[in-house]
N, C-alpha and C positions, 0 to 999 in steps of 0.2 A: 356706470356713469348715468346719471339722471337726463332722461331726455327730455324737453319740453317742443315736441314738435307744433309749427304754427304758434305757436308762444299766446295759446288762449289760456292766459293766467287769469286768476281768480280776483287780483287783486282791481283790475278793470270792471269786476261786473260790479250791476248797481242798475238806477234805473235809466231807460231807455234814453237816451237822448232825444235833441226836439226833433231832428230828419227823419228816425225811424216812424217815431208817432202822429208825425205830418204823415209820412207816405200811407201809416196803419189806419190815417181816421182820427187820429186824436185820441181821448181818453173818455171814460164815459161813468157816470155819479155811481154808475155801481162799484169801479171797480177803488172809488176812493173811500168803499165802505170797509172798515176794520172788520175782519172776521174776529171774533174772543180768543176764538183759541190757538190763532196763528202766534200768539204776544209770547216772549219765549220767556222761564222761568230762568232762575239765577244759576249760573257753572259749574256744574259739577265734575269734571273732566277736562282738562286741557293739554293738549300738544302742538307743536310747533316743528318745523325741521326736517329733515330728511330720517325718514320711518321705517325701521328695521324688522319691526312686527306686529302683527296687529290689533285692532280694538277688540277684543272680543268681552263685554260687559254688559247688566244690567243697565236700566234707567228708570229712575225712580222720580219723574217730575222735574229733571235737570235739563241741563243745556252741555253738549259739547262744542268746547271752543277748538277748532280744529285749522285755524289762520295759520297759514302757512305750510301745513302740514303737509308733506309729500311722500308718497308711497310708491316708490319703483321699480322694487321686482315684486310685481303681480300677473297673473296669478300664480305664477313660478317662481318665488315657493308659498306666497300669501296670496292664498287662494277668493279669501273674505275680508280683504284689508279694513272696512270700516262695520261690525257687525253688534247685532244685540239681538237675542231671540227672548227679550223681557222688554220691553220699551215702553213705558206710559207716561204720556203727555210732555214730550221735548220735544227740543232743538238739536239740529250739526248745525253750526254757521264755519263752513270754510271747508276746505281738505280736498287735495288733488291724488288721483290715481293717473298714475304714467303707465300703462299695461305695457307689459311684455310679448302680445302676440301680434308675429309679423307683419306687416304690411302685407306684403310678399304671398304669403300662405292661402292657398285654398279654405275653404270652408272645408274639404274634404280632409287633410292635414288639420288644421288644428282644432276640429268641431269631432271628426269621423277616426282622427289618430291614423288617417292612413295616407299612403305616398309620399312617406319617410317623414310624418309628422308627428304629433303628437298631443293627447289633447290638452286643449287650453282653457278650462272652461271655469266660471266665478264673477260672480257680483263684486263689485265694489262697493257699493253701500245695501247692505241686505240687515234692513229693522223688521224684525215681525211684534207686533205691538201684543199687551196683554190682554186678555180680556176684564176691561175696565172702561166703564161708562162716558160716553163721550171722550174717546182715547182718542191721539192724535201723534202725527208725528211732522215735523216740517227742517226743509232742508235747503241754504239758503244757501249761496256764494261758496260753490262746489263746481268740480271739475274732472273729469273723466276721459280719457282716451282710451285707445285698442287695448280693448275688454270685449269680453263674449258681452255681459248687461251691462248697465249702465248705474242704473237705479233701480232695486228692485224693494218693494215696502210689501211688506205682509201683515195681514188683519185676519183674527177671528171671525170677525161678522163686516157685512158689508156698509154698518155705517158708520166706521171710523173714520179719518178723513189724513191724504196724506197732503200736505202743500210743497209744492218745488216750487222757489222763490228764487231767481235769478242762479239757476245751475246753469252748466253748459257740459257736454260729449261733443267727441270728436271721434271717429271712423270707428264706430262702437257696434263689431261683428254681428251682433245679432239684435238685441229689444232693446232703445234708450230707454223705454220705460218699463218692466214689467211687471205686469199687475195681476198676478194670476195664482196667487191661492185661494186666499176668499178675494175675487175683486171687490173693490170697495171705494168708496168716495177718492177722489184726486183733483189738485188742483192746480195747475202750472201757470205759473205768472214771468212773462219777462224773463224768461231763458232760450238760451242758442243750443239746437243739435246737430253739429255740423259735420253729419254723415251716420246715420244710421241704418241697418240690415232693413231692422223692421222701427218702429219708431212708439207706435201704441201698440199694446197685449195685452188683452185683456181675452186670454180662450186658455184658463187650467183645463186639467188632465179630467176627462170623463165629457167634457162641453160638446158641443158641437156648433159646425162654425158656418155662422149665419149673420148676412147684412146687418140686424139689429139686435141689439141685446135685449132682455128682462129682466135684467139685474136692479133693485130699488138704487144702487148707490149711482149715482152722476160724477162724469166726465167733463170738467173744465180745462180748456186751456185759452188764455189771456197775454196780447202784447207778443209774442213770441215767432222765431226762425225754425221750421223744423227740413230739414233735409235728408234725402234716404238717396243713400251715396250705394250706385255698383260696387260692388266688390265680388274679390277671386274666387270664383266657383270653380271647381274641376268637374267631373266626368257620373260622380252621383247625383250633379242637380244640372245638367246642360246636358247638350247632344246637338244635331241636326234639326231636328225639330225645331225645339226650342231656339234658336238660331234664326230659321227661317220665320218664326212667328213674333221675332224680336223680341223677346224674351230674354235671350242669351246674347253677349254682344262678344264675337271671337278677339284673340288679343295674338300677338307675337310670341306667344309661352306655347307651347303644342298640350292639347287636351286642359287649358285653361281659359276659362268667360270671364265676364263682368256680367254680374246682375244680382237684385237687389230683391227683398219681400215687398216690400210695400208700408206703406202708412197704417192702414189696419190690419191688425192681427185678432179677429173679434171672432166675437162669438153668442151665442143664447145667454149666456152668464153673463156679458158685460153690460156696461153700464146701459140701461136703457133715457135717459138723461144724457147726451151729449151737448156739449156750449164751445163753440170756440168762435170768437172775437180777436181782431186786429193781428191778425199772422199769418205768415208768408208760409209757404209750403214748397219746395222743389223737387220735381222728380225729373228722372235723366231717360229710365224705362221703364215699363211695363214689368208688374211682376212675372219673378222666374215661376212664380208656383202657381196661379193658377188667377183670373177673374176674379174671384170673392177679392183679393185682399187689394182690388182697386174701386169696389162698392165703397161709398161712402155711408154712413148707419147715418137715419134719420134725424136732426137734432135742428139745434139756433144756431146759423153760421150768419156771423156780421162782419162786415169787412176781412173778407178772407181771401186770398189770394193762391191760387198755385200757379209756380212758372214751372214749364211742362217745356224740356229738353228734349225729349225723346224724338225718333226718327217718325215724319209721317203724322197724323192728325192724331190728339189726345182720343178725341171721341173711338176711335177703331184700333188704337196701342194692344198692342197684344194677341190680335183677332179677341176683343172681347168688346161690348158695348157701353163705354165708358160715360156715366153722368156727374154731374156733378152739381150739388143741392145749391136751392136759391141761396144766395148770399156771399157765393162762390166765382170769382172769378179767375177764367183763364187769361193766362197771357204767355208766348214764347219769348219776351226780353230776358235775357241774363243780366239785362243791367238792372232789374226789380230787384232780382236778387243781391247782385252786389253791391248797390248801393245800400240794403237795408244790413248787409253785413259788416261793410267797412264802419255804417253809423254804428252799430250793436259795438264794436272793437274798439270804436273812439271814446266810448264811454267811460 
């Protein structure tokens, strides 16, 4: 049976309504500039309807039209429902991934396969582009739930450029975004993530994980909701400790928490160019794993917001010394945030 929990269909998204962009600041001449190569080429692929198996193809300069398209049992037994490991210079516009891993389930269970779980692990939309000049890939009125990623775009070199154009995740276990083979240019415009482990990744295998990247390719994100929702940890990432340093939030399950990574997941590789403009941010705690991943990396924040839920002052969350860059503001309202989400849903 297809689930559509919270019913954040695809067919809602589009751009911002005026409430959101009132509370965000409004809009601003850059972002009504046309980038060339966001304009998406003529169809070459189209499906609709409840999806039996997956995309696994080339892309030669096309567009997939993938309106309506729904994908329900992932990653159990379609592990890469929307995939292409040849991609040069498209579009997806549309396509919903319904993931199949519990609510319910630890991180330990369906990440670690242990305490009678089993793992659950796969991308929903995983393009890794060609190596071809001015490659690009962009992914417009898309949808995602409980999935280990969310999005993840893979590049060659790091200045291909990926755009997420009005996507949306929902309780997405680990990265909504992950950007971590060659990282490389990304662009997120006027999309909702509502609830993610960790939210930005940008630290492949070999990195090391440090406040600010070196990576030439740049980090934008523009207009946009990102949330990094607790979720069921057991007994390999929580304890006492972690508990007492609020890290770990205990629940009525015996040897199961709440707690979440954080916003960044960065590194020396990642983007040293960070931009984020007119978006809300919410956290509920402190990360499970460690300080680093509640530094902010140096960038342009304008109009930026986090509503900060957690127990006890933002500044000392965690036992760690929590800042947060000019252009940043805190606030503890929940109502910032639900009002900019009921607007984002009215749209």
């Amino acid at each position: 049976m297809v689930r559509y929990r919270n019913r954040l269909r695809i067919a809602v998204l589009g751009v911002l309504p005026a409430l959101f962009l009132t509370m965000c600041g409004g809009t601003h001449d850059h972002q009504a500039t046309a980038v060339s190569s966001s304009s998406c080429p003529a169809v070459t692929l189209t499906r609709t309807g409840i999806q039996q198996s997956a995309i696994y193809a080339g892309n030669d300069r096309g567009t997939w039209k993938l309106t309506g398209a729904v994908w329900a049992d992932a990653p159990q037994p379609v592990t890469y429902p929307i995939r292409s490991e040849a991609w040069t210079k498209g579009c997806i516009n549309g396509g919903t991934v319904d993931g199949d891993v519990p609510r319910s389930w630890t991180r330990d269970m369906w990440y670690d396969a242990e305490d009678g779980g089993i793992r659950l692990g796969g991308e929903a939309f995983r393009q890794t582009m060609t190596r071809t000049p001015g490659n690009f890939l962009r992914i417009r009125n898309a949808h995602v739930q409980d999935y280990e990623d969310a999005y993840d775009p893979n590049s060659p070199v790091p200045t291909y450029t990926t755009y997420l154009d009005h996507v949306s995740a929902e309780f997405i276990r680990d990265d909504c975004i992950e950007n971590e083979d060659v990282p490389h240019t990304m662009v997120v415009r006027n999309s909702f993530f509502n609830g993610c482990f960790t939210a930005f990744a940008e630290r492949p295998e070999g990195s090391t994980t440090t406040r600010n990247g070196t990576g030439p390719q740049s980090f934008t994100v523009e207009q946009s909701l990102v949330y990094v929702r607790p979720q069921p940890l057991g007994p390999n990432y929580c304890d006492s400790q972690h508990v007492q340093q609020g890290r770990c939030r205990p629940t009525t399950r015996p040897n199961v928490w709440l707690g979440s990574y954080g916003i960044w997941k960065w590194s020396d590789r990642a983007a040293r160019k960070v931009t984020v403009r007119d978006t809300i941010f919410r956290l509920d705690m402190p990360s499970y794993s460690s300080c680093q991943a509640m530094r902010w990396p140096t960038g342009t924040y304008v109009n930026v917001t986090l509503v900060w839920r957690g127990h006890g002052r933002y500044r000392r969350a965690g036992d760690c010394t929590n800042r947060l860059p000019r252009g940043v503001r805190l606030t503890t309202s929940l109502r910032v945030w639900r009002s900019a989400k009921a607007a984002w849903l009215r749209q």
